[in-house]
Each structure stands twice: as C-alpha cells, then as structure tokens.
ZAMARGU-4260 file (C-alpha; in steps of 0.2 Angstrom, whole numbers, plus 5000, padded with zeros to 4 digits):
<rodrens>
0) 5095/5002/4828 | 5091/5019/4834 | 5101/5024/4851 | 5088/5036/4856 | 5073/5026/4853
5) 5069/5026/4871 | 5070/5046/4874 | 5062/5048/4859 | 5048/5037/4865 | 5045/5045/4883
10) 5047/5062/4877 | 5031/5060/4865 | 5020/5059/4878 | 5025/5077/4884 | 5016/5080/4899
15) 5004/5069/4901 | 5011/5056/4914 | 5012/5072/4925 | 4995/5076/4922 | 4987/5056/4926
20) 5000/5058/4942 | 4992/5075/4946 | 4975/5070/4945 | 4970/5059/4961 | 4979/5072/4971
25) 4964/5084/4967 | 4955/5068/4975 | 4963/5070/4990 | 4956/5087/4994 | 4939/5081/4999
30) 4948/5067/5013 | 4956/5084/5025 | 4968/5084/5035 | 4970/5064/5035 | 4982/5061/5023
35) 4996/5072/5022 | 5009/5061/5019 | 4999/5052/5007 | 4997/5068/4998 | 5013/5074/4999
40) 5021/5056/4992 | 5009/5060/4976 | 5017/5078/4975 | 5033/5069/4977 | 5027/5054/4962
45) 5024/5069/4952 | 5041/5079/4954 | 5049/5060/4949 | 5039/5058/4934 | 5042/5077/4928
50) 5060/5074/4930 | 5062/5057/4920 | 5050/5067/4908 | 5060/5084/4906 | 5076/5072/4905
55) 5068/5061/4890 | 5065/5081/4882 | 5081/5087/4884 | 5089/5070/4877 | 5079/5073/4862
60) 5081/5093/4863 | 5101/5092/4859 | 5100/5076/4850 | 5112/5064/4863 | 5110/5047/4864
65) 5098/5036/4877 | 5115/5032/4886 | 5115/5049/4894 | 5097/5048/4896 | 5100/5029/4907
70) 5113/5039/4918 | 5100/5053/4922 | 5088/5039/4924 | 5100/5033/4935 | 5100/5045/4945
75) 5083/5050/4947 | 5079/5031/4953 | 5093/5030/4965 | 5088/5050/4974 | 5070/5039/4972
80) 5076/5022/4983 | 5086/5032/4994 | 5067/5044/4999 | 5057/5027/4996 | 5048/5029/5012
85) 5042/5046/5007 | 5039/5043/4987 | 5030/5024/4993 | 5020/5025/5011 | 5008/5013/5006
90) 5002/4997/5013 | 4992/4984/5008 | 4989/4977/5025 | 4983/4985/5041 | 4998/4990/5053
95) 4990/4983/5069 | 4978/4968/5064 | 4988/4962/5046 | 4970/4962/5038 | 4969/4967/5021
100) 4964/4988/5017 | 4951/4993/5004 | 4959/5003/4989 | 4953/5021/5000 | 4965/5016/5014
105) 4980/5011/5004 | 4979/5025/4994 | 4970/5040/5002 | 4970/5039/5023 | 4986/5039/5031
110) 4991/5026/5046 | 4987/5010/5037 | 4975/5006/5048 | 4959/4995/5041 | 4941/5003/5048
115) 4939/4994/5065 | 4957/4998/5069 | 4955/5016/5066 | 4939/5015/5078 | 4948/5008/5091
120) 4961/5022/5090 | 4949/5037/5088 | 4938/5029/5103 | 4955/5026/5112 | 4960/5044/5109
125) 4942/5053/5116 | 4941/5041/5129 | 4948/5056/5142 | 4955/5069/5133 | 4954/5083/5144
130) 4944/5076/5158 | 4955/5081/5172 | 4949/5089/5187 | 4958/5105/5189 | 4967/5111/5206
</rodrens>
C-alpha cells in the first residue's frame, strides 16, 4: 500500500478547494456592513483550507510520507478547534425565538436572528434614538 496516497490525493486538486471557499465571499459584497464576522470566518475557512492544501503539496514536494502530513493535519485542526467560534459562527436556529433560519441568515447576516426578530430589534433600536430634549 502507498503511504502517501492521501497527500498525493489532496495535492491534485491544487487550488481549487480554495477557490469553491473563495467564491461565496464575493457574495457577501452585496449584503454591507451586515455580516462581518460571517465574512471574515470565510476569509478564515479559506486560510484553513490553503494550509491543509500547501501541506498536502509539500508532502508530495519532498516525497515524505502521509505520517508527517497527519501531524500537520494535526495541527491545523487543533489551531481550528481552539478559534472554532471565529472559523464556525453559524447557526441554524434563531438566537432569541429557536425558530429555524433560511440558508441567507445562516450563512450570510450576522446575529442569528430569523426575519421578525431582526425587526423587532431594528424597530427596538430607532424607537428613540437621539430624541432627547437638549438643555
């Protein structure tokens, strides 16, 4: 059995990984400012992807074995668990009501908050903002 059958494997698809990671972060362009930290955990789903990938290529590069790609491995997922609340912010359910969120506010708005949630807070927020008599 080949012992680097795995590196070998990852490293043929080169770039492409990054570049299917990459590409709903262009999407998030068009949402403004409300979902930063949604777009930065992409940014930060990318940077894991091109390590495991440029790890697979130097495994294959100087022809070691997939045990020193496991460690790396290794280590990438454990850096990953330790900053899981930055790589993962999602949610499936809304923060305040438990109701279940459409694929746009998983993915794309940050808060977690389903649609009449978010309207409650935003109406909550205007309601009088800068309304004070002044003295």
């Amino acid at each position: 059995m080949n012992t680097d059958a795995v590196s070998q494997w990852i490293a043929r698809f080169g770039l492409w990984p990054l570049i299917v990671v990459l590409i709903p972060h262009l999407m998030f362009f068009s949402y403004g400012q409300a979902m930063g930290k949604k777009r930065r955990a992409s940014l930060y789903q990318a940077i894991v992807i091109f390590l495991i990938t440029i790890l697979a290529a130097f495994i294959v590069e100087y022809g070691l074995r997939d045990i020193h790609f496991y460690a790396g491995l290794a280590v990438v997922l454990l850096a990953s668990a330790v900053f899981r609340k930055k790589l993962f912010p999602y949610r499936l359910n809304c923060a305040d009501c438990e109701r279940g969120l459409n694929i746009k506010a998983i993915y794309f708005i940050d808060g977690n908050l389903c649609v009449d949630c978010r309207v409650k807070r935003d109406a909550g927020s205007l309601g009088d903002g800068g309304s004070k008599p002044k003295v």
